[in-house]
C-alpha positions in Angstrom: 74.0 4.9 169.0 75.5 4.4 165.6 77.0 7.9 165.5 78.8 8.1 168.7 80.2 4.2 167.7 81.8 5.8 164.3 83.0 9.2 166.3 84.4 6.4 168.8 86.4 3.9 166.1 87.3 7.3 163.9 89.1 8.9 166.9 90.5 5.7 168.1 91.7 5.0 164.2 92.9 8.8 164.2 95.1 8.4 167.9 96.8 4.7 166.3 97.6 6.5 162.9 99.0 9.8 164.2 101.1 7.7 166.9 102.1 5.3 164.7 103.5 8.1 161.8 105.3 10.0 164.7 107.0 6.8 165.8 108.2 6.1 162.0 109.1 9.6 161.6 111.2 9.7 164.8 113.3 6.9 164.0 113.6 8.0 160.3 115.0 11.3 161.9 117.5 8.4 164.1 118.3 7.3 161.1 119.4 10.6 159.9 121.1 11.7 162.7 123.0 8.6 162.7 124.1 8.8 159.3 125.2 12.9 160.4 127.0 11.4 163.2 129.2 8.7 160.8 130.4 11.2 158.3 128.2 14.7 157.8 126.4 13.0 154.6 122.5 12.2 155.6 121.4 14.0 152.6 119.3 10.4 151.5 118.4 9.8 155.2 116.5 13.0 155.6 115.9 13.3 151.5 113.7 10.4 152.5 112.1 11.9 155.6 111.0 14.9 154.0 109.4 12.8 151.0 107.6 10.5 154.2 106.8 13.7 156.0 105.0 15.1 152.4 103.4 11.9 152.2 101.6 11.9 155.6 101.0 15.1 156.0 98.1 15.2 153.4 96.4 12.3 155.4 97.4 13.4 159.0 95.6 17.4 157.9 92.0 15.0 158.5 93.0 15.0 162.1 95.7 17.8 163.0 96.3 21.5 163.5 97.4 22.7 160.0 100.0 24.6 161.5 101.6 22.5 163.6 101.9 20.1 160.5 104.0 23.2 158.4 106.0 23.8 161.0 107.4 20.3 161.0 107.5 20.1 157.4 109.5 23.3 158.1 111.8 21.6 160.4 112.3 18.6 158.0 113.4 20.9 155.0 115.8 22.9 157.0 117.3 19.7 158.5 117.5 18.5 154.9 119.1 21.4 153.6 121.7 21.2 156.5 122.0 17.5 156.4 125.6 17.6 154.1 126.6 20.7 155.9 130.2 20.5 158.4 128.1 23.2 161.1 126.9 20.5 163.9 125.7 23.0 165.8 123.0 24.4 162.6 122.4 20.4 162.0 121.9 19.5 165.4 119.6 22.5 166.1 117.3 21.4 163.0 117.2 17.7 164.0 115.7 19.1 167.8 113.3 20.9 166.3 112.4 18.1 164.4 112.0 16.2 167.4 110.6 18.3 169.5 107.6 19.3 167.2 107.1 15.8 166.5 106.5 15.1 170.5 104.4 18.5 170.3 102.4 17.3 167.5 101.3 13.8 169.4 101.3 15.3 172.8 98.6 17.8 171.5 97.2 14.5 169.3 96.1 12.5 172.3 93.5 13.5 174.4 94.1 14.2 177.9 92.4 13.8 181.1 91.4 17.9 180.8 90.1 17.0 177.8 88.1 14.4 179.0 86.7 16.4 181.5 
């Protein structure tokens, strides 16, 4: 009864949180890419990304795949480091990581019908 009611609300709290910091770090990484696109200076944009990314991740570990988690953080600080840098293609390749592993990361998050199962 009263256990299967918190494992309910904490995995329901757990989907809306994870969701809800992929969607903020998605269009933080936008924002970024945006600011790349204008003039090759996103340092700030993705400065602030990485420190949102650091902030989360401690919280998001309760309910995520350690791993997965680096290899984002991974992602964000080799965006960052490339975020001032005139190579689109290095930039570019960062920033699809990024994105890619954030959709892995809530794909992996959300339980599926095989998992229901």
């Amino acid at each position: 009864g009263i256990l299967s009611a918190f494992i309910i609300v904490s995995l329901t709290f757990s989907i809306f949180y994870v969701k809800a910091v992929c969607k903020e770090t998605k269009e933080m990484l936008n924002e970024c890419i945006s600011a790349y696109d204008n003039n090759h200076k996103s340092y700030e944009k993705a400065d602030a990304l990485s420190k949102y990314w650091e902030k989360q991740e401690k919280f998001l570990s309760i309910f995520v795949n350690h791993e997965s988690l680096d290899e984002v953080e991974s992602a964000i600080k080799s965006l960052k480091d490339y975020s001032d840098t005139d190579d689109n293609e290095i930039f570019y390749e960062y920033s699809g990581s990024v994105e890619m592993l954030i959709h892995q990361l809530l794909e992996d998050t959300l339980p599926g019908i095989h998992s229901i199962l």
